[in-house]
N, C-alpha and C positions, 0 to 999 in steps of 0.2 A: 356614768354613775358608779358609785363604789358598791359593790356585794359585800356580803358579810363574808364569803368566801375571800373574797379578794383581801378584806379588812382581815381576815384572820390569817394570810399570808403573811402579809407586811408587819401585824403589830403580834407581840407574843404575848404569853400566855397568862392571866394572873396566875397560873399555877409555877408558871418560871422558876427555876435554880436561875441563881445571882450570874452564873457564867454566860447563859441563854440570855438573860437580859442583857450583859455587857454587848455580846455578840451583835445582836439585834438592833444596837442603839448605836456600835461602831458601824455597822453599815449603813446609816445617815448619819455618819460622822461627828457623835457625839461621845463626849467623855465618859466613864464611870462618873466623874463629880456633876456631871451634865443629868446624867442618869438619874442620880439623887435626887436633885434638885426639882426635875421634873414629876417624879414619882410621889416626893415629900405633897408637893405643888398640887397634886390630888386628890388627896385628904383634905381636909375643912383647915381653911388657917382662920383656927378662933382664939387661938393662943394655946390650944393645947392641943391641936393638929400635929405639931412637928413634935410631942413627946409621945402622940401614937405610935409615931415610926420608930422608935425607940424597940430592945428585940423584945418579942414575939409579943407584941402590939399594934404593929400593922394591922389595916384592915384588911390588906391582902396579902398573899405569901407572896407575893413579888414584893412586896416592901415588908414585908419582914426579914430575907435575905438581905438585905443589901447592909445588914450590918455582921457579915460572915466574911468580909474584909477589911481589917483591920483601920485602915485609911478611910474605906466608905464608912468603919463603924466611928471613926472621931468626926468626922463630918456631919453624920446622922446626929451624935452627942451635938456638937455647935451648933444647931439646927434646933434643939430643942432646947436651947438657953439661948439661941438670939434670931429673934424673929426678922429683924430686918435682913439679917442676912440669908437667909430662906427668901426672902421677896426679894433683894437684889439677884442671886444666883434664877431662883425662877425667873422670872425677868427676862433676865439676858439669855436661856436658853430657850424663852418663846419667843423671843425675835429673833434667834437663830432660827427655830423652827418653822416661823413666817415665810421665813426668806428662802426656805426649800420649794421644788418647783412643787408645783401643785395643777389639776387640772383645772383647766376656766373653759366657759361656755363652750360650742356647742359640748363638748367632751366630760363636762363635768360641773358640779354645781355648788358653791356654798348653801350648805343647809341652815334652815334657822332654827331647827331642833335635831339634834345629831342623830336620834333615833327612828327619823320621818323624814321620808322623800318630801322635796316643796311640791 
């Protein structure tokens, strides 16, 4: 089972600089534009979710960085004028994320509430 220690090895910080984040998300081999996507993807998509992300809007300072790079910041903009492509790009970076190993029984366990052992 996963500890919070453990969790807070692997995943970084909402307080992150955008560099730390890229860092953290290339070592599960994931893009900057993956990054976003996923991050956006966190926020509420109620149609005004991806203009939070928009700068210093975020609801966390990990997504409020991420438009401190010019590429991540036109992405973040497309993102908040076209929602389907926020749900395609999320999408495809959670079936990427699916497809990462992960631990199964005895070793480990899908939770049914992420913050509560089953």
């Amino acid at each position: 089972m996963a500890s919070m220690k453990q969790a807070n090895s692997y995943l970084p910080s909402p307080s992150s600089e955008l560099a730390t984040l890229i860092a953290a998300f290339s070592k599960k081999s994931f893009s900057p534009s993956e990054l976003v996507a996923l991050s956006g993807g966190a926020e509420p998509a109620d149609g005004g979710g991806a203009r939070r992300n928009l700068p210093k809007h975020g609801l966390l300072h990990s997504h409020r960085v991420l438009t401190d790079r010019t590429d991540l910041a036109t992405l973040v903009q497309a993102y908040s004028s076209n929602q389907s492509l926020v749900f395609r790009d999320f999408a495809s970076a959670m079936e990427k994320m699916a497809n990462m190993s992960l631990l199964a029984t005895p070793n480990g366990q899908i939770r049914l509430d992420c913050k509560r052992l089953n």
